[in-house]
N, C-alpha and C positions, 0 to 999 in steps of 0.2 A: 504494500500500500504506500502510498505518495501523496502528499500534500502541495498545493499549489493554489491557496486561498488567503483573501486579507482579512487581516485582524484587526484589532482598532490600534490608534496611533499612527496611522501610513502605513502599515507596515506591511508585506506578506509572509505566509508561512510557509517554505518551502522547503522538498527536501523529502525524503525516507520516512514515514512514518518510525518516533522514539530519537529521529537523528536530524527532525524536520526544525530550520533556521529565521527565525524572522529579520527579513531583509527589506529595505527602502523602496518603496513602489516605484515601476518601472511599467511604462505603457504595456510591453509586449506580453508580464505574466496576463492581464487581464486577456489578451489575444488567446494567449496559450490556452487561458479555461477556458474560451469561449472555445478553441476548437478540441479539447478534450470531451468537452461535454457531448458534442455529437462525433462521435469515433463513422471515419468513413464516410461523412457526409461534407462535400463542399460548399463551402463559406465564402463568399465572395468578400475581398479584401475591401472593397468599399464598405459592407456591410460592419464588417470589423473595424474600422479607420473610425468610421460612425455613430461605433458603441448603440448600436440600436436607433438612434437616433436619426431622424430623414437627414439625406445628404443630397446637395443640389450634383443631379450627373450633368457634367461642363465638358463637350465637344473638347479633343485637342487642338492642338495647332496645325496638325497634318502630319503626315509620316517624317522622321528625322532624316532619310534620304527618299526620295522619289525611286521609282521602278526603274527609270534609264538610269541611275547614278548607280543603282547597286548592279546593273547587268555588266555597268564599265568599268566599279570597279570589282568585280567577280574576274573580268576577261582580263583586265592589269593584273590580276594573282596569276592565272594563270599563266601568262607572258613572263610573267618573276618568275617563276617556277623553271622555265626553260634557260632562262638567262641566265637565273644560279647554276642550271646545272651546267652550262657552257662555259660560266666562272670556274665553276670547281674543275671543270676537266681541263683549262687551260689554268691553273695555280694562279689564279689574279684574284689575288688577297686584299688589292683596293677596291675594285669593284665587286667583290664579296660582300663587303661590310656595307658597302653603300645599297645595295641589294637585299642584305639580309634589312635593314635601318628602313627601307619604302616599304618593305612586305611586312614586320612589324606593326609601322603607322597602318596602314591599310586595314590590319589584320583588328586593332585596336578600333580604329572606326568602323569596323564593319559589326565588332560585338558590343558596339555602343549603337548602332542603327539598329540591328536587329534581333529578335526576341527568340522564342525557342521554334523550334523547326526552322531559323534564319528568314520567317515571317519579319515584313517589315514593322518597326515597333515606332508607337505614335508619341508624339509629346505635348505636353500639356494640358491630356485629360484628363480628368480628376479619377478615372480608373487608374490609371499608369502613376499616380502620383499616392493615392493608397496602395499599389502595390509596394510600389517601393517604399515609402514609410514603414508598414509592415513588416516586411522582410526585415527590416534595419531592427526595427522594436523589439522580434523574437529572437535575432541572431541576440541582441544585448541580452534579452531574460537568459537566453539558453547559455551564456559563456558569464550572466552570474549565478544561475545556477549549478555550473560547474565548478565552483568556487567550492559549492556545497558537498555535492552530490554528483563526481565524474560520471558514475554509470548512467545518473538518473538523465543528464544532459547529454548521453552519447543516446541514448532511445527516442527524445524528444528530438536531437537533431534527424534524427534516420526516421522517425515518423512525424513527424511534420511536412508538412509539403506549403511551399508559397509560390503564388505568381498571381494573377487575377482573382483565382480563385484560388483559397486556402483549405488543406485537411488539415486531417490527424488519421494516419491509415498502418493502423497499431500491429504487426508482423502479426501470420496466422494463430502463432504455438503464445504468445502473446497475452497474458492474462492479468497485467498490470492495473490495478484496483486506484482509483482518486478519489480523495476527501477536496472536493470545490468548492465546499461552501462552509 
């Protein structure tokens, strides 16, 4: 059994049941009960960001690169790819580095454009801006939890899922008991 509910004072109670810590309120434990409490069922991170509360959904700004910028720069990796390998077979250790240094960037803005499956990812939604909140809030509960309780925060990492929408998708053999409230 495991604890991960607040107490008075700010505080939460976190931790192993008999080894459970009251620690300083942190957005993400409230996240975390909220997706404990439904095991296996997806939460939409706006829903969580909002604590129950109506949230206005706000259009983004449009995708962070458009459909021609990621096909040109997809077709620029590839052309890096053949130019390294013509680097490497001809020992030119300048234009190596300068080569490895554009496919890097490239590589860096393209996992900042886009999201999972290398779908193009939007900016300024208020989807996309609770997603990321989120993620941020439960990596912080999960790494003060491990402060407390290493195993208890290596399960929460491996069953938690974030992106749009958030679980808790608890391993089959999995029998992990929560005191929430």
């Amino acid at each position: 059994m495991a604890r991960v509910h607040p107490v008075p004072g700010g505080l939460w109670l976190v931790g192993p049941e008999g080894a459970a810590v009251p620690l300083r309120a942190l957005r993400g434990f409230g996240y975390l009960r909220e997706l404990l409490r439904r095991p296996g069922q997806p939460v939409a991170a706006l829903d969580l960001a909002g604590a129950g509360h109506g949230v206005a959904v706000e259009s983004g700004l449009g995708e962070v690169l458009d459909t021609q910028a990621l096909k040109a720069y997809r077709q620029r990796l590839r052309d890096l790819e053949q130019e390294l390998s013509q680097a490497e077979d001809w020992s030119d250790i300048g234009r190596l580095d300068s080569l490895h240094a554009e496919r890097d960037a490239l590589l860096d803005e393209l996992a900042r454009a886009t999201g999972l499956g290398g779908r193009a990812r939007t900016t300024g939604c208020s989807q996309e801006r609770a997603r990321v909140a989120v993620k941020k809030a439960i990596s912080a509960a999960t790494g003060r939890i491990a402060t407390v309780s290493e195993p208890l925060a290596r399960h929460l990492e491996t069953g938690i899922h974030t992106g749009l929408n958030c679980s808790y998708e608890p391993g089959p053999e999995d029998n992990q008991d929560w005191v929430l409230d």
